[in-house]
N, C-alpha and C positions, 0 to 999 in steps of 0.2 A: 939357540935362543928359545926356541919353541918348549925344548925340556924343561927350560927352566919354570916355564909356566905351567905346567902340568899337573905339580906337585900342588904348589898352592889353588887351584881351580877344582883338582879334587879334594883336599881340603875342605875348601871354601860351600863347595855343592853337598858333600857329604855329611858336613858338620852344621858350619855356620849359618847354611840358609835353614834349614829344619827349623832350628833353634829360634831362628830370626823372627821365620814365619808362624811358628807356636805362640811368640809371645807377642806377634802385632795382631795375631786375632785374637787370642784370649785380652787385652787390653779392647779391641772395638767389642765383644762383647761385654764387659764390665760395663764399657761407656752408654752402650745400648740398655742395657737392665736399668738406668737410672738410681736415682739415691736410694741408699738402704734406710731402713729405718734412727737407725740411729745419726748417718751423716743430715736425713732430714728436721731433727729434731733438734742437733748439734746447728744447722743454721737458720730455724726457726729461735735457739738462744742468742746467736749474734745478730738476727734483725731483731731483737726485743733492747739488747745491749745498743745497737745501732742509735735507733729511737729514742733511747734514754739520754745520750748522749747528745744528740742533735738537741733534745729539749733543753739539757741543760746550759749548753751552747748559746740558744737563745735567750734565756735568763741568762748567762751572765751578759750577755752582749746589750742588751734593755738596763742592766744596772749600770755598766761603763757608761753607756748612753746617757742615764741620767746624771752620773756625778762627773763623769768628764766628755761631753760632747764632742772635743776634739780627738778624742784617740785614733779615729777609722783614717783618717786625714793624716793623725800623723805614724802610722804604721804602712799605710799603701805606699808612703816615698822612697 
């Protein structure tokens, strides 16, 4: 029984964990450096896109409001 675990344990120590361990600290390092220039920039344009949106959000929500006061009432049911 013991043989049989042998093979894959060294396997597993010789190969797999190196590998494992290479790529879960090159990943906590990435996370550590923070945004690069371009990821910062990339969502400095979706909170501007964001904003845009919310605003227009609120105008249309002010126009329903004023031609049909009932909608919010009849959409929450």
């Amino acid at each position: 029984m013991e043989e049989l675990l042998i093979a894959p344990l060294i396997i597993f120590t010789a190969l797999v964990a190196p590998i494992w361990l290479i790529l879960h600290y090159r990943s906590k390092k990435q996370v550590s450096q923070g945004l690069s220039d371009e990821e910062f920039q990339h969502l400095n344009e979706l909170l501007q896109r964001a904003d845009k949106m919310s605003d227009r959000i609120e105008t249309l929500e002010s126009i329903l409001d004023h031609e049909s006061p009932e909608w919010r009432s009849k959409h929450e049911q």
